[in-house]
Short mmCIF file of the C-alpha atoms (twelve columns), coordinates in Angstrom:
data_MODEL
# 
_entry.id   MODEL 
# 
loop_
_atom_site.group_PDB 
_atom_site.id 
_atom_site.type_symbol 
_atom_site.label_atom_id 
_atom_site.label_alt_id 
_atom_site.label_comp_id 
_atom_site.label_asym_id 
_atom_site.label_seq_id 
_atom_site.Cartn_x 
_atom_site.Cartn_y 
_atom_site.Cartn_z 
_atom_site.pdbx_PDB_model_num 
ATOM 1   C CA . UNK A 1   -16.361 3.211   0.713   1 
ATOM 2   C CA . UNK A 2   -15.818 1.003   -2.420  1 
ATOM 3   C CA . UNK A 3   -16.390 3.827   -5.093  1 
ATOM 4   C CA . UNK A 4   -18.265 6.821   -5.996  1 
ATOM 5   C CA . UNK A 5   -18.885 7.503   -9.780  1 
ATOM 6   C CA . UNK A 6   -21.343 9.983   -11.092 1 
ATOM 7   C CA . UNK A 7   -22.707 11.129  -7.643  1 
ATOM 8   C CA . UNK A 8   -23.157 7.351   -6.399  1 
ATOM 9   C CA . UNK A 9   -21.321 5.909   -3.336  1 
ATOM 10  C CA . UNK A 10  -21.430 2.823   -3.032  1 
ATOM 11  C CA . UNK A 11  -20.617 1.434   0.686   1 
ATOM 12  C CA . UNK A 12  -19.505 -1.970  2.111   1 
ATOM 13  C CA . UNK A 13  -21.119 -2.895  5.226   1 
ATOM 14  C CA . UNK A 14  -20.077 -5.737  7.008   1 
ATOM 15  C CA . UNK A 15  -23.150 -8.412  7.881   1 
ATOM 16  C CA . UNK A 16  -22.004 -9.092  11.759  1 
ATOM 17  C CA . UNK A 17  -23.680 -6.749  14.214  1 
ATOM 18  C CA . UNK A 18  -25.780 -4.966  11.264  1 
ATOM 19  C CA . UNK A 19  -30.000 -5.121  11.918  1 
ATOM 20  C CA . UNK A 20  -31.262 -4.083  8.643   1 
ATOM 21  C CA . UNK A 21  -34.179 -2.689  9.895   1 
ATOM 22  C CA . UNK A 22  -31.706 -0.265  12.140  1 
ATOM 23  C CA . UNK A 23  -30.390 0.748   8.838   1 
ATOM 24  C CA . UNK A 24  -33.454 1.656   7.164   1 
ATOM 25  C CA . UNK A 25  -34.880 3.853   10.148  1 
ATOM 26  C CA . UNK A 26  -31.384 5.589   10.210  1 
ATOM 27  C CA . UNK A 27  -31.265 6.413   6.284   1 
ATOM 28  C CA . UNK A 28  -34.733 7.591   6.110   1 
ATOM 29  C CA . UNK A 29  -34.404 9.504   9.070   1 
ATOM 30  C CA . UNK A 30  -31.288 11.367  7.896   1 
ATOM 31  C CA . UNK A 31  -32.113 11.390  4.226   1 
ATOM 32  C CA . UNK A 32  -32.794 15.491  4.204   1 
ATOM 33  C CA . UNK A 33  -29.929 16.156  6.558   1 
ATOM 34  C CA . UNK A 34  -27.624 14.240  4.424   1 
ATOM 35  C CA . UNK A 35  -29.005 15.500  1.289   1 
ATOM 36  C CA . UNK A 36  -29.475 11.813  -0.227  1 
ATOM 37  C CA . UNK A 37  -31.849 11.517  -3.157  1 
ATOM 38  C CA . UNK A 38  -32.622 7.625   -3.387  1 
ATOM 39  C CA . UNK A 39  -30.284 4.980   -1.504  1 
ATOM 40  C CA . UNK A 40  -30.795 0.928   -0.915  1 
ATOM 41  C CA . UNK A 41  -29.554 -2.355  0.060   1 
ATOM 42  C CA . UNK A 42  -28.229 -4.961  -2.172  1 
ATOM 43  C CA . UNK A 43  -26.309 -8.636  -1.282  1 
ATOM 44  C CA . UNK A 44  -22.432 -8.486  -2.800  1 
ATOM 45  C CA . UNK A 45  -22.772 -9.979  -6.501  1 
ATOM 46  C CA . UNK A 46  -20.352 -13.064 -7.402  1 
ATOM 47  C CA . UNK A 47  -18.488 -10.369 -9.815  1 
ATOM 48  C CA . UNK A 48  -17.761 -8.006  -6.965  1 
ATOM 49  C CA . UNK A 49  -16.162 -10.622 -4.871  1 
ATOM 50  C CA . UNK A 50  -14.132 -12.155 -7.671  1 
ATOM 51  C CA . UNK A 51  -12.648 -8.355  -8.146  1 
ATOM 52  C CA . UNK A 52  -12.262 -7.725  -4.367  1 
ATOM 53  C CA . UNK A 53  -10.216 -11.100 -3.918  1 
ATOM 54  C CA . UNK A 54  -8.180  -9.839  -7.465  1 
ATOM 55  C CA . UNK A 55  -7.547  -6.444  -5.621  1 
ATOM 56  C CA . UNK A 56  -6.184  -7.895  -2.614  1 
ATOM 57  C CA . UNK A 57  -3.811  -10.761 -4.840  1 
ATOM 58  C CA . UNK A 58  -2.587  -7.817  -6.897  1 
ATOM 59  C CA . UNK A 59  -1.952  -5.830  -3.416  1 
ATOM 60  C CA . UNK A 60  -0.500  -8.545  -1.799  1 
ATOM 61  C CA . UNK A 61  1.665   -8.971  -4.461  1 
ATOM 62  C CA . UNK A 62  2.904   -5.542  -5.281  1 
ATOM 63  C CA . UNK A 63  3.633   -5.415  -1.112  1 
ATOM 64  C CA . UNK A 64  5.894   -8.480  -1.680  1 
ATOM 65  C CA . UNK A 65  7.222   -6.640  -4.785  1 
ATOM 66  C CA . UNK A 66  8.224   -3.496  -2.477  1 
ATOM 67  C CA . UNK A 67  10.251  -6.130  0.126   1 
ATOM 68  C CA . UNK A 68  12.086  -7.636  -2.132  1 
ATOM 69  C CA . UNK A 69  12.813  -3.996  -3.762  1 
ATOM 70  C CA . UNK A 70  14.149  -2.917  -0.745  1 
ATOM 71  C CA . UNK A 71  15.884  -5.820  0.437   1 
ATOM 72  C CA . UNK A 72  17.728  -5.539  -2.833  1 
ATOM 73  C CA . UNK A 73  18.250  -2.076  -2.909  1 
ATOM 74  C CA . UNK A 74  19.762  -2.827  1.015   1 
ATOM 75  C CA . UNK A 75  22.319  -5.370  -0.417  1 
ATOM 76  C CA . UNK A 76  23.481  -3.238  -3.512  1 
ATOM 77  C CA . UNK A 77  23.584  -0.268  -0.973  1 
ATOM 78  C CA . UNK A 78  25.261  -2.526  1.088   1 
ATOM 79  C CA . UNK A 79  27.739  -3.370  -1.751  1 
ATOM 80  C CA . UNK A 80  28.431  -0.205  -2.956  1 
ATOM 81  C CA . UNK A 81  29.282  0.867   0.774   1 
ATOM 82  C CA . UNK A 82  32.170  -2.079  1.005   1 
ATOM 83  C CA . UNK A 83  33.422  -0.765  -2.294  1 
ATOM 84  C CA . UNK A 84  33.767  2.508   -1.394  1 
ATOM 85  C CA . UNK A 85  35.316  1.638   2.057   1 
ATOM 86  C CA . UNK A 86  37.991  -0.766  -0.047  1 
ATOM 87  C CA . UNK A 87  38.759  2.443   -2.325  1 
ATOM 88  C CA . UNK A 88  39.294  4.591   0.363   1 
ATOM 89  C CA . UNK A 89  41.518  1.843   2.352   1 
ATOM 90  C CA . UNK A 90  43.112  1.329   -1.181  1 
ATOM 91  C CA . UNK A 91  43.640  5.067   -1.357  1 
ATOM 92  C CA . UNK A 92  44.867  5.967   1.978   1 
ATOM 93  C CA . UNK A 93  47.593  2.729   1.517   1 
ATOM 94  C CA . UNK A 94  48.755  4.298   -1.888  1 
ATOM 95  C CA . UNK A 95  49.149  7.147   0.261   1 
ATOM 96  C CA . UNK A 96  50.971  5.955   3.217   1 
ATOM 97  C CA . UNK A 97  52.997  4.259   0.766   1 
ATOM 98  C CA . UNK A 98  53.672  7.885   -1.029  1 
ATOM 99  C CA . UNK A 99  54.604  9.610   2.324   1 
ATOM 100 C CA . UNK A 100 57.331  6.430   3.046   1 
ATOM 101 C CA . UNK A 101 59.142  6.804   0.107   1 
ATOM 102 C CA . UNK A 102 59.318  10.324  0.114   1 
ATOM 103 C CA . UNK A 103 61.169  9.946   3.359   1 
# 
């Protein structure tokens, strides 16, 4: 389904495999059943395709976006994790180093 606005779907239907005639016998057929009013067939406009190949570039790049999020996110996770591992080596030295003078 590419959209539905104001009680119209529109539907992409690939060309391989597809006899149009098929369609027609199947819509009119099923019209009452599937309580559809008016329907039809119409080639993809030049407009359409320029916003479908938009769509996917904006997808595509708010996927990459994500990846490089979390590989980022990783690394600072990853950093904060040696940090606190240092502080608590640093910590348990100071206090190894307590518990030997104290002796």
């Amino acid at each position: 389904m590419l959209n539905s606005l104001g009680g119209v779907i529109n539907w992409r239907v690939p060309k391989d495999g597809v006899v149009v005639s098929q369609v027609f016998a199947e819509m009119e057929s099923n019209k009452q059943r599937l309580r559809i009013d008016d329907w039809g067939i119409c080639n993809t406009t030049l407009e359409e395709v320029f916003h479908s190949i938009v769509a996917d570039d904006i997808n595509d790049a708010l996927e990459i976006e994500d990846v490089e999020s979390d590989e980022e996110g990783a690394g600072e996770r990853e950093k904060e994790d040696s940090e606190e591992a240092h502080e608590k080596t640093r910590d348990e030295d100071e206090s190894d180093s307590e518990t030997d003078s104290s002796a």
